[in-house]
N, C-alpha and C positions, 0 to 999 in steps of 0.2 A: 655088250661089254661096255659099251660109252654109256649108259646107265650107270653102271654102278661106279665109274670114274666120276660121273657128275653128280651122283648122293652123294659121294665120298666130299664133293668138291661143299656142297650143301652143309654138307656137316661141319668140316671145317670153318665154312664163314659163322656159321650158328656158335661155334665155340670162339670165336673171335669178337664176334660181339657179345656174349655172353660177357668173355674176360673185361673188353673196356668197359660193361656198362659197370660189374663187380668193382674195378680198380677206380673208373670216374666216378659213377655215380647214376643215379635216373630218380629227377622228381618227375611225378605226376600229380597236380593239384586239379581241383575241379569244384565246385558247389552245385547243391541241388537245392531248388528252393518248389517247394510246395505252395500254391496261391487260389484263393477261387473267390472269384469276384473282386480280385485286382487289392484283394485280401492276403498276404503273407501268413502262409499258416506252419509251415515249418522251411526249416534251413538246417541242410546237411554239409557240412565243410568236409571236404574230404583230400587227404594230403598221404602222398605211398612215395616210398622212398627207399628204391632198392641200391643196394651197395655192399659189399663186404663189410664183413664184422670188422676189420681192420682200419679200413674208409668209416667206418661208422665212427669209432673210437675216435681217429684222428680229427675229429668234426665235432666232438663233447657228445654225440650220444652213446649211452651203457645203459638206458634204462632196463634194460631186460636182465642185469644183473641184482637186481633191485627188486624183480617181480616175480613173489614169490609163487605164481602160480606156472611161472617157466622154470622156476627154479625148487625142486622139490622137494631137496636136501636143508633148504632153510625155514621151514615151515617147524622143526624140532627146536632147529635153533631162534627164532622166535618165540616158540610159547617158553622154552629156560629165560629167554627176554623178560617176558612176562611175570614169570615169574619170581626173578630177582629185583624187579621192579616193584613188586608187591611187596617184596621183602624188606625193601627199600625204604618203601612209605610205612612198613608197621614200626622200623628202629627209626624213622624219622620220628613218629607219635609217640613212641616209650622216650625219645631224647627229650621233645621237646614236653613231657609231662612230668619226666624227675628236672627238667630246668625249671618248671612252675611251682613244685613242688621245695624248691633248695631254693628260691627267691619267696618263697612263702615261711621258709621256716618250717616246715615240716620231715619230718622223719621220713626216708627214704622206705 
């Protein structure tokens, strides 16, 4: 029976710091540098950074709000992007060729 008092007790602390590291925060940074013969041949920077989405916010990062491969309802809304952006530039080129056309003297 003191087993399963003391999983119980185990669990608890795991959800205890699970919550501060969420609410604080946890960086881990680290490099990896690849060399041979005192040669630098590659360099791996590597930066993790676990936090709540809410801790994230409050610190300026959202980029995942931003990326549309997390986000997969924006991927429609992009190409309509696109596409009124092309729309864009063909009434930008009709404007600016009946402007060359009415500074030429020419018939619309």
């Amino acid at each position: 029976m003191s087993s399963v008092v003391e999983g119980h007790g185990r669990s608890t602390g795991l959800v205890e710091v699970l919550d501060r590291v969420l609410d604080k925060g946890l960086v881990v940074a680290g490099d990896i540098k690849v060399s041979l013969a005192e040669v630098e041949l590659l360099t791996i920077r590597i930066r993790l950074l676990v936090c709540s989405i809410d801790k994230a916010e409050q610190i300026g990062l959202d980029w995942w709000r931003y990326d549309h491969h997390l986000s997969p309802g924006k991927q429609a809304l992009s190409a309509e992007n696109e596409e009124l952006r092309k729309q864009v530039r063909a009434l930008e080129r009709q404007l600016a060729a009946a402007s060359r056309r009415r500074s030429a003297g020419l018939p619309r």
